[in-house]
Each structure stands twice: as C-alpha cells, then as structure tokens.
N, C-alpha and C positions, 0 to 999 in steps of 0.2 A: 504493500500500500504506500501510496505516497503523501507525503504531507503539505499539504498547501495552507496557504493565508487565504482567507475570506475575510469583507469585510461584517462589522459585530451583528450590525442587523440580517445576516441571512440567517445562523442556527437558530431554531425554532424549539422551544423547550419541550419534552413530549408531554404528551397528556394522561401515560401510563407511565411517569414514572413513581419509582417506589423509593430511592432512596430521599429522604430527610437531611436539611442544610441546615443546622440550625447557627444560629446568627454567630454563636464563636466559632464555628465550625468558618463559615466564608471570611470571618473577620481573619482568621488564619492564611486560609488561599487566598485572600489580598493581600495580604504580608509578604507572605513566599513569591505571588508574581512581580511584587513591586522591587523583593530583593534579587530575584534571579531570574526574572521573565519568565513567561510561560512553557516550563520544560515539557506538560503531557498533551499530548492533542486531544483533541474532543473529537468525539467519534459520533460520526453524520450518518443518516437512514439517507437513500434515494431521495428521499422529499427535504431532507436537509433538518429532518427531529434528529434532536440527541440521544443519542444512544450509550454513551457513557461521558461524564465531565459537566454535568450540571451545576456542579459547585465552581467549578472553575470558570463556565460559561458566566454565571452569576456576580463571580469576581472580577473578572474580565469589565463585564459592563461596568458595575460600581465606578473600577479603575478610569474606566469613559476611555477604555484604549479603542482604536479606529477597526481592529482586525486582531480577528483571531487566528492561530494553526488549529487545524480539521486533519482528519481523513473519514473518508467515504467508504463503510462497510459494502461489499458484495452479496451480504447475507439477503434470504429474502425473506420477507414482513415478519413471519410467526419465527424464524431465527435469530431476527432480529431483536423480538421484543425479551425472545428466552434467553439470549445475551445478556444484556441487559441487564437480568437478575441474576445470572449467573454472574458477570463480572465484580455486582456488588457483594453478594455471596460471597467467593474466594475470596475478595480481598478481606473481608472481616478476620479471616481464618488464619491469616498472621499476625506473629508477636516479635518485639523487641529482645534482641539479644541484648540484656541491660548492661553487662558487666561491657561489652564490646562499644555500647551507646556510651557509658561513662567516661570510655578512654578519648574517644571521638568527641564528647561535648569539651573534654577539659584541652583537647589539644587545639581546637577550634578558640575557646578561649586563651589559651597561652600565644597564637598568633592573633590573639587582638579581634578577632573575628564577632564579631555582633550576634552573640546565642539566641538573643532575644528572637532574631529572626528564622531559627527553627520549630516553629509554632508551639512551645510545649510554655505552660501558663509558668511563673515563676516557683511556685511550689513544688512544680516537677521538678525543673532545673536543679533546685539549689541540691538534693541532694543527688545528682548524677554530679554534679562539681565539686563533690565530696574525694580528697585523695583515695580517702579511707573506705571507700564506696563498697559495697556487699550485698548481693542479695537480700531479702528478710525470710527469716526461718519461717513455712508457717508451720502451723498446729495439724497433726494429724486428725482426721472427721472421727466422731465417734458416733455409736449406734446404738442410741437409745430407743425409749418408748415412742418417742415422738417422732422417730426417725434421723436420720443424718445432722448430728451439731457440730458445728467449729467453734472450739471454746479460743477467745480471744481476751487479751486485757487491754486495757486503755489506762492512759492516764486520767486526772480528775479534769483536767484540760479538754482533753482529748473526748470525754463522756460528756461534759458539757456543750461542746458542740456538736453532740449525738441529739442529745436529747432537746437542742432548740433546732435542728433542725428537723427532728421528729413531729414538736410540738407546732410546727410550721406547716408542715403535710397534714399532718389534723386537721388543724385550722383551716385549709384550703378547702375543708371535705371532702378527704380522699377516702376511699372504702378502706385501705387496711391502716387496720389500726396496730399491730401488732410492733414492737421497734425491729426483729429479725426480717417480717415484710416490707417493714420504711429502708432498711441498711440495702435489701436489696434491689428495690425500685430506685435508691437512688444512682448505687452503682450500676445498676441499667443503664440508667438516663445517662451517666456518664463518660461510659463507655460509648455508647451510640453518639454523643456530643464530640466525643473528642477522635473517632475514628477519620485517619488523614490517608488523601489517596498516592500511591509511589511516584516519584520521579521519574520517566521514563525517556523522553526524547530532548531534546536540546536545541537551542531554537530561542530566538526572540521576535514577538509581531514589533511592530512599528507602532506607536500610539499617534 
C-alpha cells in the first residue's frame, strides 16, 4: 500500500465505528503529532471512511493541519468493517515491557529530551524515572467463599483516596455500590482512557 497526503477535509469518520477517544486520550495524539508529526497513517475504505486512526484523524483536525497521510484499504465492505474491530482488538492485547520503558524514559531524559511528550500523565512518569525502578510484587489471588480475592494494603493516604473516590461514584448514582466493584470500574475506565495507538510509518503532512 502506498501512503499518500490528502487534504483534512476528504477522510470521513465512519458511522460504525467502535472505538472510544476520550478527551485525554486525543489530548495525547495532539501532543505526539505536534512533537513528531504524524508517524501512523489512517486507513481509508473506497469511499474515503476511516477504517483505522480516528483518534488521530481527530487530532489532526484540532491541530487545523491542511492534510493528512492515508492509505487506501483493498479490502471489500464486510472486510472492511471486520478490520476494523479486529485492528482495535489486537492492539489492546499488548503490554509494556516496564523494566525496558524505565531505561528508555531515563535515557531520553538524560539527553534532555522533553518526557512530557510521551503521552504518559506525570504520575506514570515519575516512577519509571526512578534509578531504583522494579516491578511491584503482586499478591497471589486466593479462593474463598466468595470467590477469587486479591488481598492488597494501602497506605492511610493511599485508602483515602479510595474511599473519596468511591464516595464520588455513589454520588453520581452509579449501580454498584460495592468499593471491590468501584476499584474495578475505575480501572476499567482507565485502562480504556489511556490505551495509545503504535508508531508505525514516518512521515510528516505539511500544515
């Protein structure tokens, strides 16, 4: 496939799509195109819907750049659209090799390089910029009455910010009430906010 520049107004966002941008999620993909240009193309149907790069397409515009890089799937309609969820699919299904991330964020900052502009919020950062940096042990699951628990501690810190952000989901009139179902809707939410799509092609549009 080859990669071309089109200008912003021709990709057309589809109307089946599935994946979710939520506002830090493109506040991020504006960050990275504005530091390194647009390195992934977006991927165009015959009628010129996106088919993969909505986030980007999104950031793009924000950015008010003139033209984006595309390529033009060959697939046809129903491949098209199963694409699509397949591509968002797989990419969920990778992880961070953290210990290899920590060497990579501190050598990055030892040439002076501006961290801030790898999308990850400040609380990530600070501890991959840790010399001393380590995986965290966890807790093996155990198997009670109630089924599968992971016994974990907190600090008093650490349980206060549990429990006002518990008391916050309540208050919003959320259905569960429970704080093991609030720990997990929120690491949901979190997870699905902070998933970023890879780097692939090289490349800058013109604004």
């Amino acid at each position: 496939m080859q990669v071309v520049s089109v200008p912003i107004s021709l990709p057309i966002p589809h109307s089946q799509n599935t994946r979710q941008h939520p506002e830090a999620n493109i506040l991020a993909i504006m960050a990275s195109v504005k530091k390194f240009g647009q390195q992934t193309p977006i991927v165009l149907g015959a009628d010129h819907r996106i088919l993969k790069g909505n986030g980007t397409f999104e950031a793009c515009k924000r950015l008010k750049l003139a033209s984006v890089f595309v390529v033009y799937s060959t697939l046809d309609q129903m491949n098209q659209l199963a694409y699509s969820v397949a591509d968002n699919k797989t990419g969920e299904s990778s992880t961070f090799d953290y210990t290899a991330l920590s060497e990579v964020v501190r050598e990055l900052q030892r040439a002076e390089f501006d961290v801030s502009a790898l999308g990850f919020a400040d609380f990530e950062l600070q501890p991959l910029l840790n010399e001393d940096w380590a995986p965290t042990e966890m807790p093996e699951p155990e198997q009670g009455e109630m089924g599968t628990a992971l016994r974990v501690k907190f600090t008093e810190e650490q349980a206060a910010v549990i429990n006002a952000a518990v008391a916050l989901y309540k208050a919003a009139g959320a259905v569960e009430s429970k704080v093991e179902e609030v720990l997990v809707y929120l690491a949901r939410a979190y997870v699905k906010s902070n998933r970023r799509a890879p780097v692939k092609q090289t490349g800058v549009p013109h604004a």
